[in-house]
C-alpha positions as CSV (number, residue, x, y, z in Angstrom):
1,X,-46.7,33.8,-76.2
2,X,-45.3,31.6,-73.0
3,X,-43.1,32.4,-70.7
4,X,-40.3,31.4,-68.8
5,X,-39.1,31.8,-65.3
6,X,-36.0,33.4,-65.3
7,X,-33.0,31.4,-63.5
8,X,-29.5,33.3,-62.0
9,X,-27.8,29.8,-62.8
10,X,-29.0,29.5,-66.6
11,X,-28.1,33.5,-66.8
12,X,-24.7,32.8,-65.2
13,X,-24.0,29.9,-67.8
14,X,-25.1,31.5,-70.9
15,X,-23.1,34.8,-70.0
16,X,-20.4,32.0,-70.1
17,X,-19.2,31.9,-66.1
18,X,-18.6,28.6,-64.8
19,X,-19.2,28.5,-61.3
20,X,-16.8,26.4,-58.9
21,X,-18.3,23.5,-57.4
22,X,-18.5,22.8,-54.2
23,X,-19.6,18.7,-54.4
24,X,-16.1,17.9,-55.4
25,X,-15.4,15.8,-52.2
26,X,-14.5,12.6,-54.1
27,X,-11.6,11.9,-56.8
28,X,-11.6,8.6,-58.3
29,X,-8.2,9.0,-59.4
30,X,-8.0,5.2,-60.4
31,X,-9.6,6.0,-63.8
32,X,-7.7,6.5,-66.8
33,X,-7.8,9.2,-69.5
34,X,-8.7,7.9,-72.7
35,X,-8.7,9.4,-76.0
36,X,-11.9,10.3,-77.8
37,X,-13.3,7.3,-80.0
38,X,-13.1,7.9,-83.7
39,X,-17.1,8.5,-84.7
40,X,-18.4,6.3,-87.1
41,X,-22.1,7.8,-87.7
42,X,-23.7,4.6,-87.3
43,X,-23.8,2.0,-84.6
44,X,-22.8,-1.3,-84.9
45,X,-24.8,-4.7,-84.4
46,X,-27.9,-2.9,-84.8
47,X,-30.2,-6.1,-85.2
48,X,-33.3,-4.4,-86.5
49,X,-34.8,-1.2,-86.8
50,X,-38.6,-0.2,-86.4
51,X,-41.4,2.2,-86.1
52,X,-43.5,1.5,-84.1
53,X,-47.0,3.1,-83.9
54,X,-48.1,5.5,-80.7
55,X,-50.8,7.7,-79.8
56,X,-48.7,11.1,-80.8
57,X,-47.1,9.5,-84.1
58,X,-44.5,6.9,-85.4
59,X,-41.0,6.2,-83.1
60,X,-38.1,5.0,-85.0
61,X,-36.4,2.2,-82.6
62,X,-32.7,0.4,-83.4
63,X,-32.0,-2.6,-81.5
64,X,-28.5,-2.9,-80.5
65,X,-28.2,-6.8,-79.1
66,X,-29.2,-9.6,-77.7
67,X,-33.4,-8.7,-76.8
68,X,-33.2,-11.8,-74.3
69,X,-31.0,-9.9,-72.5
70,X,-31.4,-7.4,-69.5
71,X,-33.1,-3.6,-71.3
72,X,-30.8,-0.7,-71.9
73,X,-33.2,2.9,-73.4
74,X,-31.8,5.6,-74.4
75,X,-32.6,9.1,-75.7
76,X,-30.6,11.5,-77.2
77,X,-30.5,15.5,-77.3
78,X,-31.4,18.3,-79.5
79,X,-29.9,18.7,-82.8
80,X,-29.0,14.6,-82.9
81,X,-30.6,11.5,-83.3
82,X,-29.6,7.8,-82.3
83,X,-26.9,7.0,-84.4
84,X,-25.1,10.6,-84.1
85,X,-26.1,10.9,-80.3
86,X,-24.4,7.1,-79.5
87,X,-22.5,5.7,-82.5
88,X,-19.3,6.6,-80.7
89,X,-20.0,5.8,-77.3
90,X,-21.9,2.3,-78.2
91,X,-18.6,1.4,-80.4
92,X,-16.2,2.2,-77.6
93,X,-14.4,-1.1,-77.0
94,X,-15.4,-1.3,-73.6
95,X,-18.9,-0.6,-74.6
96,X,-19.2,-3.1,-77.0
97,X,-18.2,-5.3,-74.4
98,X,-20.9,-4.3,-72.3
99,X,-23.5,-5.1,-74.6
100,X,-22.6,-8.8,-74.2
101,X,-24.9,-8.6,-71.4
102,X,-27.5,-6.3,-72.5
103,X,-29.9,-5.0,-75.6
104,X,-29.5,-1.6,-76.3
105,X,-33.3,0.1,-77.9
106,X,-31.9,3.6,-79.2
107,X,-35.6,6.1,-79.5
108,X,-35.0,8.5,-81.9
109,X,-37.9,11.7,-81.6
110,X,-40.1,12.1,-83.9
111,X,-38.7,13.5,-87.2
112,X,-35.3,13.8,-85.9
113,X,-33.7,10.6,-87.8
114,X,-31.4,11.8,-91.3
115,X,-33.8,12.0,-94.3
116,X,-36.4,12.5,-92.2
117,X,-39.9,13.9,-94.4
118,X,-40.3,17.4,-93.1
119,X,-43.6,17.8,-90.6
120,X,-46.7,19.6,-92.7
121,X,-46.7,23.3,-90.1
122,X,-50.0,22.5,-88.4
123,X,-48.6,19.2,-87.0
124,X,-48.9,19.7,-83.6
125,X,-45.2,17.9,-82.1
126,X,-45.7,16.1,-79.0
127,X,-44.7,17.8,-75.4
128,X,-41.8,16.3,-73.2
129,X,-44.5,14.5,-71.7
130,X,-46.3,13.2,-74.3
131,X,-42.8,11.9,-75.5
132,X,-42.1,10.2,-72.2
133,X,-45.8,8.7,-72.7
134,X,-44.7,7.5,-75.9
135,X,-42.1,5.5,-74.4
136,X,-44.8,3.1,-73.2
137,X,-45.8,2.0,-76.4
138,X,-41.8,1.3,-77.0
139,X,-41.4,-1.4,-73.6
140,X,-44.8,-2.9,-75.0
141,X,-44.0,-3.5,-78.8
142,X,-40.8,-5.4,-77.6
143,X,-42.1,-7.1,-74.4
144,X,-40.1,-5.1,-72.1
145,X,-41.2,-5.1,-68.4
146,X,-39.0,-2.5,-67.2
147,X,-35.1,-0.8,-68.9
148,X,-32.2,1.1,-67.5
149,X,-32.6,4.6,-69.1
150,X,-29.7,6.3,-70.8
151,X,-30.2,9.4,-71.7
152,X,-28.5,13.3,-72.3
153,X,-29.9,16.6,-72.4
154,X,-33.2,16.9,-73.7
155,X,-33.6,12.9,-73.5
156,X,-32.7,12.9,-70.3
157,X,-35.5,15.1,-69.3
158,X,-37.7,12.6,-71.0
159,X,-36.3,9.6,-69.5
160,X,-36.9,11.4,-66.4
161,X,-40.3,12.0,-66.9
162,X,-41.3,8.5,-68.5
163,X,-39.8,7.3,-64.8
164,X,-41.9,9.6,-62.7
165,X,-44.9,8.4,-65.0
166,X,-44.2,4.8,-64.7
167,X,-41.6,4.1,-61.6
168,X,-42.3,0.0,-62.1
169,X,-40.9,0.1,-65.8
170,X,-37.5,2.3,-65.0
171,X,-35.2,0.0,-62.8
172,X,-32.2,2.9,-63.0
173,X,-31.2,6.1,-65.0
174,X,-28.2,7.4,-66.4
175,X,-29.0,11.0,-66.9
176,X,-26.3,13.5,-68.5
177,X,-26.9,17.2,-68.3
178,X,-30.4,16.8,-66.7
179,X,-32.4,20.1,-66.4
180,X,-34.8,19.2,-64.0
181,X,-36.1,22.9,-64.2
182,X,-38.7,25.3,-66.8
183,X,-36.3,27.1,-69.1
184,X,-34.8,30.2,-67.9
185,X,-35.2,33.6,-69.4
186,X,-32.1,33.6,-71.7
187,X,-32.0,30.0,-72.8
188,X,-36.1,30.4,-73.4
189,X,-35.1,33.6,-76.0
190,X,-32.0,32.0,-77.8
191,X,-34.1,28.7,-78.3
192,X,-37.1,30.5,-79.5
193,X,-34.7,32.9,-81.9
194,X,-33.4,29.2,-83.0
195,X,-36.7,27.4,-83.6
196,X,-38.0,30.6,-86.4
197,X,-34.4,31.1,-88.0
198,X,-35.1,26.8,-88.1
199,X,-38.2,27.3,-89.5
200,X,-37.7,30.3,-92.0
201,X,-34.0,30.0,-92.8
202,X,-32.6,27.0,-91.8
203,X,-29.1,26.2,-90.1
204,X,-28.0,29.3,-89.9
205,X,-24.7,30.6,-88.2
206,X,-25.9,31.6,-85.0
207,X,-27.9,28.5,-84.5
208,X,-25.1,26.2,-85.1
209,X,-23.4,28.3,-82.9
210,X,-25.6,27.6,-80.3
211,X,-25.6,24.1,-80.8
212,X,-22.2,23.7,-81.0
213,X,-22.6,25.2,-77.3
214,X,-25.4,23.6,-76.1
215,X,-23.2,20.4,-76.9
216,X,-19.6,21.4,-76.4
217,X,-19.1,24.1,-74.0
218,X,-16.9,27.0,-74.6
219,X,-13.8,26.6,-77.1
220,X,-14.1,23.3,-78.3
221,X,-11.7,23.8,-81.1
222,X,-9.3,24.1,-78.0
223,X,-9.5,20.4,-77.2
224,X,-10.3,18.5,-80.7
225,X,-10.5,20.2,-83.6
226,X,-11.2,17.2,-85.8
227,X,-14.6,16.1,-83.8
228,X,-15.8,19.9,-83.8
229,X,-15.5,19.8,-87.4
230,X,-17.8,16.4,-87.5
231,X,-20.3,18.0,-85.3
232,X,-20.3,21.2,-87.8
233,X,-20.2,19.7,-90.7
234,X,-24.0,17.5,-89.6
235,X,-25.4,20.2,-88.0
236,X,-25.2,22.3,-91.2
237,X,-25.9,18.9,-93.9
238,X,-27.8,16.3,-92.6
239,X,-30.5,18.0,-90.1
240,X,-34.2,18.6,-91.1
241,X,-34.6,22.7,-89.8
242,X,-38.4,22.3,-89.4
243,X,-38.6,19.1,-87.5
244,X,-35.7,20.1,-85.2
245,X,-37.5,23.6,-84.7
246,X,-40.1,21.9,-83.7
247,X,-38.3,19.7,-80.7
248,X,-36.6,23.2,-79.8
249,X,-40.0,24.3,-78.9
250,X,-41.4,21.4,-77.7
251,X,-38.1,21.8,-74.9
252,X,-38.0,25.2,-74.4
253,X,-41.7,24.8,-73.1
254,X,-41.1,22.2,-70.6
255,X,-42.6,22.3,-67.5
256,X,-40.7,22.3,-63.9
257,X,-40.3,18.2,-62.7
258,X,-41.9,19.2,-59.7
259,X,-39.4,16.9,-57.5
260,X,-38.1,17.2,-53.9
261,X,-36.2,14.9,-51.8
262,X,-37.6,13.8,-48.9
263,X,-37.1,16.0,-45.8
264,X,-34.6,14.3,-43.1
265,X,-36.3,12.8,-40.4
266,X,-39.4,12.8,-42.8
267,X,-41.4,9.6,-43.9
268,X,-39.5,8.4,-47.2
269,X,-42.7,8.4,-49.5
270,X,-43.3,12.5,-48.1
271,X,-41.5,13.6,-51.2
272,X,-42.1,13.3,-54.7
273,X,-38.9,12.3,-56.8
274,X,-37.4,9.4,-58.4
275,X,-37.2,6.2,-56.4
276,X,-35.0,4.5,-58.6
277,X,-31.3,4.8,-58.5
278,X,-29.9,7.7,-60.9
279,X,-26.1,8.8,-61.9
280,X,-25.9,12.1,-62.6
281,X,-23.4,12.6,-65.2
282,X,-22.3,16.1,-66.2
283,X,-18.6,17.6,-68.1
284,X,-16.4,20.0,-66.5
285,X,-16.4,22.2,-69.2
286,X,-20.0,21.7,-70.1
287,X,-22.6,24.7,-69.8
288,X,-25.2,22.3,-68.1
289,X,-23.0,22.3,-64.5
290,X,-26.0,24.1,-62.6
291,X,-28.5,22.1,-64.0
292,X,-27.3,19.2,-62.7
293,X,-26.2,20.5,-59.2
294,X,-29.8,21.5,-59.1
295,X,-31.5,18.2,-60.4
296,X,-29.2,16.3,-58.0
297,X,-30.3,18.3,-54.8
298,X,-33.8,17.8,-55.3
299,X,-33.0,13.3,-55.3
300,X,-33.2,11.0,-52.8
301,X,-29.4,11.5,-51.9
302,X,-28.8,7.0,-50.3
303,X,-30.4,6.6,-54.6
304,X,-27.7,8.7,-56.7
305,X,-24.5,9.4,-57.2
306,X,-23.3,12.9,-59.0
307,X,-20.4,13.0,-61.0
308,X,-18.1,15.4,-63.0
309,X,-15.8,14.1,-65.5
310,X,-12.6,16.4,-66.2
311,X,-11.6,17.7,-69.4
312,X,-15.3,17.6,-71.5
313,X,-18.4,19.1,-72.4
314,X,-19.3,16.7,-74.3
315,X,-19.1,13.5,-72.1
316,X,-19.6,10.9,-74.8
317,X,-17.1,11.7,-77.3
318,X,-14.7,13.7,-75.7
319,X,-14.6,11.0,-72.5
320,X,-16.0,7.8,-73.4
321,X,-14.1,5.4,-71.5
322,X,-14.0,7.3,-68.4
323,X,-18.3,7.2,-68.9
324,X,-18.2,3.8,-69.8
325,X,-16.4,2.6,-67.1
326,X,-18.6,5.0,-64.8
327,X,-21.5,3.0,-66.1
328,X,-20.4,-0.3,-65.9
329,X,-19.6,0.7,-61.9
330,X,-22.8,1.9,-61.5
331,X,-24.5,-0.8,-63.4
332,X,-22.4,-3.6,-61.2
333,X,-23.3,-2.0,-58.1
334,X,-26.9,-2.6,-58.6
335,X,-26.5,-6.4,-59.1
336,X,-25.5,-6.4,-62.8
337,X,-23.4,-8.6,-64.8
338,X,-20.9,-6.3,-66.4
339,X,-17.9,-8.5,-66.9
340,X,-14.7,-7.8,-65.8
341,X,-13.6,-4.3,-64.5
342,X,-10.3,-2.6,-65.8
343,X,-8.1,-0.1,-64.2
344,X,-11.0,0.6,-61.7
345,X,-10.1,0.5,-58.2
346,X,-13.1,1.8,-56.4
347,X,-16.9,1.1,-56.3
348,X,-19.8,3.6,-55.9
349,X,-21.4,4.5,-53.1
350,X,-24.5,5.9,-52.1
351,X,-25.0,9.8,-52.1
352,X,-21.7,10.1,-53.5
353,X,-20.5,13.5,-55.6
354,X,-17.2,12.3,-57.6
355,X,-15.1,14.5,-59.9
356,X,-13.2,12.1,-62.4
357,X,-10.1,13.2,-62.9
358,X,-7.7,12.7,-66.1
């Protein structure tokens, strides 16, 4: 049976203390609350879907956009797939605007799209890295020479892995609740307790429970009542036990990045880490904090920006405008076209740890 190294900061989270944080040194007051987007299930525009063949198994791909335009990956995070993961955040008005000036390619993991045909037992699922490997086959079935990744929990991992595997094909990341770290002791035995109630049960109440954690932070009823109960109510319908028992493991197993920032005073290619830039998203209310305070100490600090959004645990849906216009800042301060900026008064800098405020 593996094992896991046990972690104070996954124990502290789990037990359910959030910890204060002391990165808070920037407010970017200038950006406005904005109520939670009304999910849809689906994403608009999607201009074709396809699987495409890789070495570890099919990849369903949707294409949100125009392909001559400028790459945009993302992957989503346990328990979801590409349409539940981003419907609500690629619909946001602001988003959709975005999109004028990019193509969108959502990855959904293997067997984790709805009606998905349930994995035969002895299918061995691909690791975190062979799923970042499989990513390769994605930029060369549409042409791509290199995307902006956009990913959240377990996808960010991947996205995160696919970039150390291939720095020339990832030009930036937008990472939300990043582990950059082996499972801890506690999250390694509820995961594991998940994946066999998954596998001989199915969605029981402690695993959507979990989920509904994993996702949301503590009391999400507390803040919308209405998008708890959509969550819920696909969690328990619409997901295939077996095949997400079998991403549960495939996470709970992953292995340490292995990343350091460079050393001050040190030559810049001394440490091993991500070269291109990164925004390191995270909620205020979500149980990933530590994960993120971690990940972001251990990258090249003139290449990322850390930020906490206010009132969330789940950044997309509970916050999507104050993400979107996050990304659109972060995305026009590498030299893209974004289009015009609302209600934004202030640009990113380099190294900078931001708490957006409501």
């Amino acid at each position: 049976m593996p094992s896991a190294p046990s972690h104070t900061a996954e124990e502290t989270r789990l037990l359910g203390a959030m910890p204060g944080d002391p990165m808070d040194d920037i407010e970017l007051r200038s950006v406005q609350l904005h109520n939670p987007v009304a999910r849809t299930g689906s994403l608009t525009s999607i201009t074709d879907l396809r699987r495409i063949q890789t070495d570890k198994g099919d990849l369903l791909v949707a294409v949100q956009g125009d392909t001559t335009k400028p790459a945009i990956l993302t992957y989503h995070d346990l328990g979801l797939n590409y349409a539940t993961s981003f419907a609500g955040f690629f619909n946001y008005p602001s988003m959709r605007g975005l999109l004028e000036n990019f193509c969108v390619y959502h990855v959904n993991a293997p067997g984790q799209e709805e009606n998905a045909s349930t994995f035969p037992e002895d299918f061995t699922y691909p690791t975190l890295d062979e799923l970042a490997a499989q990513l390769l086959f994605v930029l060369s079935h549409f042409g791509l020479k290199s995307v902006i990744g956009f990913g959240i929990g377990a996808g960010a991992n991947i996205l995160t892995r696919f970039a150390l595997q291939q720095p020339d094909k990832v030009d930036a990341l937008c990472l939300i609740n990043c582990s950059s770290t082996a499972a801890g002791w506690i999250e390694w035995g509820y995961q594991l307790m998940n994946a066999r109630n998954l596998r001989s049960k199915g969605m029981t109440q402690g695993v959507l429970d979990y989920l509904m954690w994993h996702h949301f932070g503590r009391n999400p009823e507390e803040r919308n009542l209405d998008l708890v109960q959509v969550y819920k109510s696909y969690f328990e319908r619409s997901i295939n036990p077996v095949n997400l028992a079998m991403f549960i493991d495939a996470y709970i197993k992953r292995t340490d990045l292995n990343i350091a920032r460079t050393p001050s005073g040190s030559p810049t290619n001394s440490g091993v880490t991500l070269k291109m830039p990164v925004l390191n998203v995270t909620g205020a209310l979500s149980p990933h904090i530590d994960d993120t305070v971690t990940f972001n100490g251990r990258l090249e600090p003139t290449k990322t920006n850390w930020m906490k959004i206010s009132d969330c645990g789940l950044v997309m849906e509970e916050q999507p405008g104050k993400l979107a216009e996050a990304f659109r800042l972060f995305l026009q301060g590498e030299g893209y076209a974004v289009g015009a900026l609302n209600r934004v008064g202030a640009k990113f800098g380099r190294s900078a740890s931001q708490e957006i405020l409501g």
